[in-house]
PyMOL Python script that loads the backbone (N, CA, C, O; Angstrom):
from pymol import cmd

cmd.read_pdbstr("""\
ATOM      1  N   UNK A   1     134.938  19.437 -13.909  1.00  0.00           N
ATOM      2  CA  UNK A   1     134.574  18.816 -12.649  1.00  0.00           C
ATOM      3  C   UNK A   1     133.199  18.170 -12.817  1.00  0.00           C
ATOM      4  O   UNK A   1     132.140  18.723 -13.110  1.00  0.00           O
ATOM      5  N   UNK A   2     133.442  16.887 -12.569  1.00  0.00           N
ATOM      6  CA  UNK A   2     131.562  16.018 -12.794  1.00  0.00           C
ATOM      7  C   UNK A   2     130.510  16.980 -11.583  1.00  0.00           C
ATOM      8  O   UNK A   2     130.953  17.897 -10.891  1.00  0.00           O
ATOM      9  N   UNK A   3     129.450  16.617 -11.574  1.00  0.00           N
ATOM     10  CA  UNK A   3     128.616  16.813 -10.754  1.00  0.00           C
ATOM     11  C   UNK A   3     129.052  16.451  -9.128  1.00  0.00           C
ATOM     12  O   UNK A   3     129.270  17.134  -8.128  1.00  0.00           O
ATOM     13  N   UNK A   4     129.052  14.959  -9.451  1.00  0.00           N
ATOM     14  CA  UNK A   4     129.619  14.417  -7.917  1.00  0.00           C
ATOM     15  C   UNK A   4     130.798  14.979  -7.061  1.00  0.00           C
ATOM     16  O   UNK A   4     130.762  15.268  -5.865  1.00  0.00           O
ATOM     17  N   UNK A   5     132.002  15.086  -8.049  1.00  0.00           N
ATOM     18  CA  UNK A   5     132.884  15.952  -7.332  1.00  0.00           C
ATOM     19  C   UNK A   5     132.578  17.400  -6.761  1.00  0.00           C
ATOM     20  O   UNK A   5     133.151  17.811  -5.751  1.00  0.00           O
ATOM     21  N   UNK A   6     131.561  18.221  -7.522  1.00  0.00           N
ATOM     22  CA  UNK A   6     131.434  19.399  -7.072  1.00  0.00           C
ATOM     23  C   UNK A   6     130.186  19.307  -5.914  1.00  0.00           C
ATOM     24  O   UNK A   6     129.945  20.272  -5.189  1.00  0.00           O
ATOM     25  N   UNK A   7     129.492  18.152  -5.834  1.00  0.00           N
ATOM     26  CA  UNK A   7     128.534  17.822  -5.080  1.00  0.00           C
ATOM     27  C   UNK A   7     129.429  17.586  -3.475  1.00  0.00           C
ATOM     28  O   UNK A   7     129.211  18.206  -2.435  1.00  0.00           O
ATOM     29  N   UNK A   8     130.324  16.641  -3.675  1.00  0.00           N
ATOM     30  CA  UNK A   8     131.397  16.427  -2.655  1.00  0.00           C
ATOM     31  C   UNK A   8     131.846  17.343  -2.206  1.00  0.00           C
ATOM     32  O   UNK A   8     131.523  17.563  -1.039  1.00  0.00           O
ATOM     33  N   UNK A   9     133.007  18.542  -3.030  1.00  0.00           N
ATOM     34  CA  UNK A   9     133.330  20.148  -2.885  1.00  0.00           C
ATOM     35  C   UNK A   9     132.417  20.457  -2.251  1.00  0.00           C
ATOM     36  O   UNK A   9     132.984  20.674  -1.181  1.00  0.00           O
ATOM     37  N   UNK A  10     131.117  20.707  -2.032  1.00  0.00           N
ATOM     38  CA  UNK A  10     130.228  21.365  -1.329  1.00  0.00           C
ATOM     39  C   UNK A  10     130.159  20.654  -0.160  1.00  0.00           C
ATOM     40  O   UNK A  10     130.800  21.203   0.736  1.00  0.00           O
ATOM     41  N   UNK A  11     129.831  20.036   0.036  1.00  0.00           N
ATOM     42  CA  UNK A  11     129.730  19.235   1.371  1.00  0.00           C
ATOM     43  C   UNK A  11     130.702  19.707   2.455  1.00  0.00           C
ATOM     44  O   UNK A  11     130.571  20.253   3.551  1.00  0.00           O
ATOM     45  N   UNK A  12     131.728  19.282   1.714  1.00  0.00           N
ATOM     46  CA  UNK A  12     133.444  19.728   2.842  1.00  0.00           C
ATOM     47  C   UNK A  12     132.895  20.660   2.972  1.00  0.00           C
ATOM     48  O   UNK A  12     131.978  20.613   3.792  1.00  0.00           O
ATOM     49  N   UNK A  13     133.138  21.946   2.277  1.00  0.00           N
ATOM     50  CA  UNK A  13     132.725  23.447   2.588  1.00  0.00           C
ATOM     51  C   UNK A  13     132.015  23.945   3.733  1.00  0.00           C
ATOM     52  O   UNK A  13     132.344  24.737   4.616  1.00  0.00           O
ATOM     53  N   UNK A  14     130.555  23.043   3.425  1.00  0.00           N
ATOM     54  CA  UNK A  14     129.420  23.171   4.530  1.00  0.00           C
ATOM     55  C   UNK A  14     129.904  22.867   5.714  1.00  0.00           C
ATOM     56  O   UNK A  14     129.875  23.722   6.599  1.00  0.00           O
ATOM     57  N   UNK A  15     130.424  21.634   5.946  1.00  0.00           N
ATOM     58  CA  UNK A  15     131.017  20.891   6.837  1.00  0.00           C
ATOM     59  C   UNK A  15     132.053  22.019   8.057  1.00  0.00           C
ATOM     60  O   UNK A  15     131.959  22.336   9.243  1.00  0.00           O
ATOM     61  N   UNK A  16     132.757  22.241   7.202  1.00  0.00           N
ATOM     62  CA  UNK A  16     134.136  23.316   7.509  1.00  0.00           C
ATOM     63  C   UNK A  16     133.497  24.048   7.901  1.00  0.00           C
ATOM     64  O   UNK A  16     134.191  24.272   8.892  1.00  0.00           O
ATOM     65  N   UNK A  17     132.130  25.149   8.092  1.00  0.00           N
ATOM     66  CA  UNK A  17     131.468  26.535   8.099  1.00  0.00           C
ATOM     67  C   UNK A  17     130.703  26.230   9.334  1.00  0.00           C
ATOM     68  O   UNK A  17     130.479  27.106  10.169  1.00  0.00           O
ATOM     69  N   UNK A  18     130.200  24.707   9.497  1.00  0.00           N
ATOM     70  CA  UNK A  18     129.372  24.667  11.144  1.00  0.00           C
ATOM     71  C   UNK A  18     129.780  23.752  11.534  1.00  0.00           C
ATOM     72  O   UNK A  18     128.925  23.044  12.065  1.00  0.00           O
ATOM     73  N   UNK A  19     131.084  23.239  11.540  1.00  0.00           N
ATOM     74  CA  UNK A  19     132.060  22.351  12.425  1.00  0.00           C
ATOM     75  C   UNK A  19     132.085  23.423  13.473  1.00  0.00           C
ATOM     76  O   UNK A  19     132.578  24.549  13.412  1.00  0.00           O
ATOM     77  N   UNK A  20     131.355  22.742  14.584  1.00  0.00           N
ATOM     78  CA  UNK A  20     132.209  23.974  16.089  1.00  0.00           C
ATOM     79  C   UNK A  20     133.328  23.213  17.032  1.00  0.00           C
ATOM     80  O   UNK A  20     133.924  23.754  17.963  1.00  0.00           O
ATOM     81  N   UNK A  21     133.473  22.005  16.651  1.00  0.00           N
ATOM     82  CA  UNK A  21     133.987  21.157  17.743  1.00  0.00           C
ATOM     83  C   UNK A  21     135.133  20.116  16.746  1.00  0.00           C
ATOM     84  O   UNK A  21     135.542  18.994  17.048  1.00  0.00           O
ATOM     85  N   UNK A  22     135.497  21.037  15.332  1.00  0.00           N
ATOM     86  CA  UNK A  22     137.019  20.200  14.588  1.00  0.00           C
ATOM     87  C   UNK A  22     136.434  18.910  14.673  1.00  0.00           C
ATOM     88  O   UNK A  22     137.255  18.018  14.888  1.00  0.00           O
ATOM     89  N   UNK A  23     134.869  18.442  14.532  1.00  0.00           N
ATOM     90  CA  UNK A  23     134.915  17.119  14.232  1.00  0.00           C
ATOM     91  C   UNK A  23     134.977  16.677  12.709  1.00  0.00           C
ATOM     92  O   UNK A  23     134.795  15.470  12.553  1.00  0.00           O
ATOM     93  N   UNK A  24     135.238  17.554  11.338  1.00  0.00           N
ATOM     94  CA  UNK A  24     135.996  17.134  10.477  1.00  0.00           C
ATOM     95  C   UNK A  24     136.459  15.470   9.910  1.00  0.00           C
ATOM     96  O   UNK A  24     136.093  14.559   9.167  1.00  0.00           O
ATOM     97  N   UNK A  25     137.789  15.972  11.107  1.00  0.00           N
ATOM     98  CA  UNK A  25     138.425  14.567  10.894  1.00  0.00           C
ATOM     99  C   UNK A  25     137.728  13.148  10.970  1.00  0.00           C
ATOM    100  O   UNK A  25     138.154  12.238  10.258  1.00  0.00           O
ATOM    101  N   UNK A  26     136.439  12.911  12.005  1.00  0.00           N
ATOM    102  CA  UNK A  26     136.187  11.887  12.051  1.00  0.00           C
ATOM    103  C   UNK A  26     135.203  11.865  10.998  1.00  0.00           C
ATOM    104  O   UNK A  26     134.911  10.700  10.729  1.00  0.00           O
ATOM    105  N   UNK A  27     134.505  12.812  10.217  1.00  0.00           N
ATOM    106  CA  UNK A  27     133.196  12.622   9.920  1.00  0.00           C
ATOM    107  C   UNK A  27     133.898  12.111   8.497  1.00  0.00           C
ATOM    108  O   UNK A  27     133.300  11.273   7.823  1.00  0.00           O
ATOM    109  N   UNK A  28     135.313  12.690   8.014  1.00  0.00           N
ATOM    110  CA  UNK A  28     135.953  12.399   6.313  1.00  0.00           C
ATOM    111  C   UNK A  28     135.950  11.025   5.954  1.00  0.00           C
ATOM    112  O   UNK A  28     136.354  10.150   6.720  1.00  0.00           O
ATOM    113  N   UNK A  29     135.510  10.803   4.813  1.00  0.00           N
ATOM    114  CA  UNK A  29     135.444   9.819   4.332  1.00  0.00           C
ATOM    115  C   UNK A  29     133.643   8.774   4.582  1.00  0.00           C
ATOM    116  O   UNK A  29     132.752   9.135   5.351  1.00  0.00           O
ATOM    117  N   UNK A  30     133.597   7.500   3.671  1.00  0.00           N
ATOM    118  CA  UNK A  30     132.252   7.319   3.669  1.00  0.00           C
ATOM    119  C   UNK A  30     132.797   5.805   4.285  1.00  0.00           C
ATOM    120  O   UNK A  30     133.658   5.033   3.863  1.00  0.00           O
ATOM    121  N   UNK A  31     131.941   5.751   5.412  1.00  0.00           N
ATOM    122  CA  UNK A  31     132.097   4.535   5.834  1.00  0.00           C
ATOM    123  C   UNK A  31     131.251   3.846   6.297  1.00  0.00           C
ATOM    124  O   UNK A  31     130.468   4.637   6.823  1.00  0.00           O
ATOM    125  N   UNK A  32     130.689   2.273   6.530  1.00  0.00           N
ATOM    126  CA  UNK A  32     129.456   2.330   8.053  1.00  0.00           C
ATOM    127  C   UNK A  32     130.082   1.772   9.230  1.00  0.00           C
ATOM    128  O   UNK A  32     130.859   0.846   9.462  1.00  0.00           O
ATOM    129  N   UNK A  33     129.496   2.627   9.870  1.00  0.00           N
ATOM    130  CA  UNK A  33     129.997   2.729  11.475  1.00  0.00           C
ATOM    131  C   UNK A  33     128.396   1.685  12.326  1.00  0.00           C
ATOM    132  O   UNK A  33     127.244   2.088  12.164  1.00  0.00           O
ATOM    133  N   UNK A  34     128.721   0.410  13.151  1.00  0.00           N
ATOM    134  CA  UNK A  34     127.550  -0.156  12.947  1.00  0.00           C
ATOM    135  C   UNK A  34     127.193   0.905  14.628  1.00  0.00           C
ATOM    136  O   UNK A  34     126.023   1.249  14.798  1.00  0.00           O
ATOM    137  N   UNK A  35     128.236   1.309  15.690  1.00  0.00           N
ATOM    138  CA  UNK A  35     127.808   2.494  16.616  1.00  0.00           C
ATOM    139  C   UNK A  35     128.508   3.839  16.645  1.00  0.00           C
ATOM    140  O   UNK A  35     129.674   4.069  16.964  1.00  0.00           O
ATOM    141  N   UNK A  36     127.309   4.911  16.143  1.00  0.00           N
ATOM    142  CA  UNK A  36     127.890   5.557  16.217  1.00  0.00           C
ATOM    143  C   UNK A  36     128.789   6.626  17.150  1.00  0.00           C
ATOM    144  O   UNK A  36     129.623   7.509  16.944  1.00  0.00           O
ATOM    145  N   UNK A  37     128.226   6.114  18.110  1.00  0.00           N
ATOM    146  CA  UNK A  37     129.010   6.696  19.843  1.00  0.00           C
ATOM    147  C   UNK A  37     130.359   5.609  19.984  1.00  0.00           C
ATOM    148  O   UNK A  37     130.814   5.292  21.083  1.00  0.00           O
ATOM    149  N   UNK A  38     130.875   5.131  18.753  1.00  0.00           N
ATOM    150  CA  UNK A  38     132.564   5.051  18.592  1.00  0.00           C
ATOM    151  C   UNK A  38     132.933   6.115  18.378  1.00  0.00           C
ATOM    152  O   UNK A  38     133.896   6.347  19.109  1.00  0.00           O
ATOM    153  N   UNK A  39     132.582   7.327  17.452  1.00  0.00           N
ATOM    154  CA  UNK A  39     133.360   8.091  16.869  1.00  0.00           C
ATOM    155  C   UNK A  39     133.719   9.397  17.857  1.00  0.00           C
ATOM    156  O   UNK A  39     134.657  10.165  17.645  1.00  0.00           O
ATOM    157  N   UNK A  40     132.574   9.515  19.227  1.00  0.00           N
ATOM    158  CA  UNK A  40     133.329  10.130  20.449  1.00  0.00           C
ATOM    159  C   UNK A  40     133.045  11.720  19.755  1.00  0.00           C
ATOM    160  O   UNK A  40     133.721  12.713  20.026  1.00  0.00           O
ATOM    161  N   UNK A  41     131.896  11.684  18.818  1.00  0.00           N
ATOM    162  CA  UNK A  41     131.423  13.331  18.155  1.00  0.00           C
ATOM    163  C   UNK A  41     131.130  14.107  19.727  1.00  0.00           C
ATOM    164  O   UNK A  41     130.408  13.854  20.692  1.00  0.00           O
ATOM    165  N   UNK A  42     132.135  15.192  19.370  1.00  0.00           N
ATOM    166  CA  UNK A  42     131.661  16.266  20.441  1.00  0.00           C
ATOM    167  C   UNK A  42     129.720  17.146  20.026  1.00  0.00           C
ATOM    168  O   UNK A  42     129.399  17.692  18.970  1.00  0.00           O
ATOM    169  N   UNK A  43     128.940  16.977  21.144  1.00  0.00           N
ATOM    170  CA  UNK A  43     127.823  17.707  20.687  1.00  0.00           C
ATOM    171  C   UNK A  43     127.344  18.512  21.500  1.00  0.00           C
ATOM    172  O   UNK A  43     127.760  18.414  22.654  1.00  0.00           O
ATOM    173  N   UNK A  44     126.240  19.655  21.170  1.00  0.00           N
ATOM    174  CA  UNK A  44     126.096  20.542  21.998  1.00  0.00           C
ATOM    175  C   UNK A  44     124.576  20.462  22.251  1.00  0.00           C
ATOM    176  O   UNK A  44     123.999  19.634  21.547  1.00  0.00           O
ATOM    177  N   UNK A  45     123.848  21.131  23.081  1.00  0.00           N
ATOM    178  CA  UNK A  45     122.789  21.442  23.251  1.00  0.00           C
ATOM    179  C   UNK A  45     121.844  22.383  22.228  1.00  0.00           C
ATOM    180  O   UNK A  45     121.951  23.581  22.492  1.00  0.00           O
ATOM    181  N   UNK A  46     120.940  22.077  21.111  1.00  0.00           N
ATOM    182  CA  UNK A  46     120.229  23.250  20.406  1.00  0.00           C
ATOM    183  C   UNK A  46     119.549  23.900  21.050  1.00  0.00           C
ATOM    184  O   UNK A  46     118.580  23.651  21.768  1.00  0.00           O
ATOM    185  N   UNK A  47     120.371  25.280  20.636  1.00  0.00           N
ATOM    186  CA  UNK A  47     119.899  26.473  20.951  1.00  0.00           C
ATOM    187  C   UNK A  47     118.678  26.408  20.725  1.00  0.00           C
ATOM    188  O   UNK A  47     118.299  25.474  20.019  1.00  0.00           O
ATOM    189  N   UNK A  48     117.470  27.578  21.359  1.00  0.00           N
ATOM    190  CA  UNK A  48     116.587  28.006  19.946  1.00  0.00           C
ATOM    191  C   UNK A  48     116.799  29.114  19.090  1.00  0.00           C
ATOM    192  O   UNK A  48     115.868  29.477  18.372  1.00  0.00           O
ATOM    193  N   UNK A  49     117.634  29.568  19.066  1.00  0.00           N
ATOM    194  CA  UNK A  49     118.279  30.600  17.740  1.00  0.00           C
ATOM    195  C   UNK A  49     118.275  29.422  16.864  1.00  0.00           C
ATOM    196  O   UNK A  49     117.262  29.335  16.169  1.00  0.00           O
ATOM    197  N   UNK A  50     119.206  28.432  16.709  1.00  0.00           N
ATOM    198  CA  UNK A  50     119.298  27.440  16.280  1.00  0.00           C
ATOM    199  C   UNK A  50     118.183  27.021  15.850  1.00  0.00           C
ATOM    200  O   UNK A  50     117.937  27.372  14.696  1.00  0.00           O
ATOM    201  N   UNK A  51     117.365  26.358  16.387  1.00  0.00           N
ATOM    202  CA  UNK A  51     116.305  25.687  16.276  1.00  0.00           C
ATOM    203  C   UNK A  51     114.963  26.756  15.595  1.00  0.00           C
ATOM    204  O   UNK A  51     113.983  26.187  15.115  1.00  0.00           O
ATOM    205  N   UNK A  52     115.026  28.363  15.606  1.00  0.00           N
ATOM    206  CA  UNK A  52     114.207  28.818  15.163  1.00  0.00           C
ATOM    207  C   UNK A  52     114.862  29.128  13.355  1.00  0.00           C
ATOM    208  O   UNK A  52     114.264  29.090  12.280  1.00  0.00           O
ATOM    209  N   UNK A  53     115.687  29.296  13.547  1.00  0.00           N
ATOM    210  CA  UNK A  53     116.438  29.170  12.459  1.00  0.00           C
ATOM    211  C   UNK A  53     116.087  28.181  11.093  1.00  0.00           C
ATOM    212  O   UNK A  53     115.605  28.383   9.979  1.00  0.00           O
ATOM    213  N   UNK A  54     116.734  26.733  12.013  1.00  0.00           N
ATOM    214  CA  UNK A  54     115.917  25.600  11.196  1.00  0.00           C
ATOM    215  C   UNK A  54     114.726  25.794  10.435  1.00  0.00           C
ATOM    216  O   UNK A  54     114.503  25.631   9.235  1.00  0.00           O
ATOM    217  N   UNK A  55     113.816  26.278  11.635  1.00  0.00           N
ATOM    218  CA  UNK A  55     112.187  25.834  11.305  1.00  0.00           C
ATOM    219  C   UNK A  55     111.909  26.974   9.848  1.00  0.00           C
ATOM    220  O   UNK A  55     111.382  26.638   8.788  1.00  0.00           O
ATOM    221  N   UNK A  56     112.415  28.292  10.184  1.00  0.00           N
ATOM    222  CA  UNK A  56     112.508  29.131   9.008  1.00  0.00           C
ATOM    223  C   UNK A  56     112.565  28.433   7.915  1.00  0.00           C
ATOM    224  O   UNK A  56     111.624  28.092   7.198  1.00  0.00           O
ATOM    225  N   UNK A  57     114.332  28.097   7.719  1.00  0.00           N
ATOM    226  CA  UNK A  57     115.448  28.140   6.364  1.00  0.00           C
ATOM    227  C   UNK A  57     114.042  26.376   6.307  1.00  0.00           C
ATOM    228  O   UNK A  57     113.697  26.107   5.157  1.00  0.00           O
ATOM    229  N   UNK A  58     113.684  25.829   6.963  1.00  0.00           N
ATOM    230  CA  UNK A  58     113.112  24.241   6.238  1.00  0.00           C
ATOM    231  C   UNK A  58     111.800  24.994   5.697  1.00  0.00           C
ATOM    232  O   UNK A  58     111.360  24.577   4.625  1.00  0.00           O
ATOM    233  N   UNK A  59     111.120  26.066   6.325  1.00  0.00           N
ATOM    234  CA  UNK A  59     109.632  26.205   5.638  1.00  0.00           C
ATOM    235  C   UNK A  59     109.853  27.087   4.333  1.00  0.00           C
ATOM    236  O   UNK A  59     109.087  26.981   3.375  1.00  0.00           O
ATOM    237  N   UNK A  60     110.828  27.877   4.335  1.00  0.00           N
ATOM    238  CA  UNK A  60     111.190  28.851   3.084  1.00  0.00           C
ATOM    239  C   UNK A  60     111.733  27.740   1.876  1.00  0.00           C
ATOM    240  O   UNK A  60     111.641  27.844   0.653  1.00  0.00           O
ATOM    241  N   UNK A  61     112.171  26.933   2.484  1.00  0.00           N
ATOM    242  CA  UNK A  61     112.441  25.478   0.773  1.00  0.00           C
ATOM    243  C   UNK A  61     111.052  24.585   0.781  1.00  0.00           C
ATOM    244  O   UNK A  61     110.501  24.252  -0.269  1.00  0.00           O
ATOM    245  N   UNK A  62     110.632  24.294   1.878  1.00  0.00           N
ATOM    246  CA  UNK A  62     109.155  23.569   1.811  1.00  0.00           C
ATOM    247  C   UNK A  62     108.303  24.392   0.807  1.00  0.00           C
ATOM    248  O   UNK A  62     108.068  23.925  -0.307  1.00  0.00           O
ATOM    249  N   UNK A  63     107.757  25.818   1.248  1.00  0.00           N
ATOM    250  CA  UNK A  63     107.386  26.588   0.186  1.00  0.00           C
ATOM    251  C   UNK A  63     107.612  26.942  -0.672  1.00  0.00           C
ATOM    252  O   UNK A  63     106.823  27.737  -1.183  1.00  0.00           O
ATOM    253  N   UNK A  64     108.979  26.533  -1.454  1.00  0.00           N
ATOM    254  CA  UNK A  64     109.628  27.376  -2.323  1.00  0.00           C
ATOM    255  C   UNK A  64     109.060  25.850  -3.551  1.00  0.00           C
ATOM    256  O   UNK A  64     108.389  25.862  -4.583  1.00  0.00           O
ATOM    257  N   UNK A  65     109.567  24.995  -2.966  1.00  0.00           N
ATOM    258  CA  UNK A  65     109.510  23.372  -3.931  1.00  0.00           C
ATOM    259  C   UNK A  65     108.073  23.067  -4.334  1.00  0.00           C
ATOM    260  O   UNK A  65     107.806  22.231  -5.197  1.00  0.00           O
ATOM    261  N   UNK A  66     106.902  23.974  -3.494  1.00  0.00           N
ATOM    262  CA  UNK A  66     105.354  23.425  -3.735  1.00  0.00           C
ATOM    263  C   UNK A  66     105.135  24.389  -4.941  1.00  0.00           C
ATOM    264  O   UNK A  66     104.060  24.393  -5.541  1.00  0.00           O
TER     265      UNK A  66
END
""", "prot")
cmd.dss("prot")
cmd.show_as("cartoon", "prot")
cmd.util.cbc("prot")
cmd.orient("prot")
């Protein structure tokens, strides 16, 4: 398996694990969309669980890469 394919493999994966709303289907494949409020993505409000979350998991790779 090249890089890219297993780079791709990962993606879906991710994708599949915090899809809450089966938007999947529209997101497959690489395309440009010139609006993206065609594709009718269901979205939610961030939490701050969510949002404290983020700020963590981004400063633990910020620090990790310096």
């Amino acid at each position: 398996m090249e890089d890219s394919e297993l780079r791709q493999l990962v993606l879906e994966i991710l994708h599949n694990l915090i899809d809450r709303h089966d938007n999947r289907a529209k997101l497959r494949g690489i395309r440009i969309i010139p609006d993206v409020s065609d594709l009718k993505i269901k979205r939610d409000k961030i939490s701050r669980q969510d949002v404290s979350f983020m700020k963590k998991v981004i400063d633990e790779k910020v620090n990790f890469s310096i």
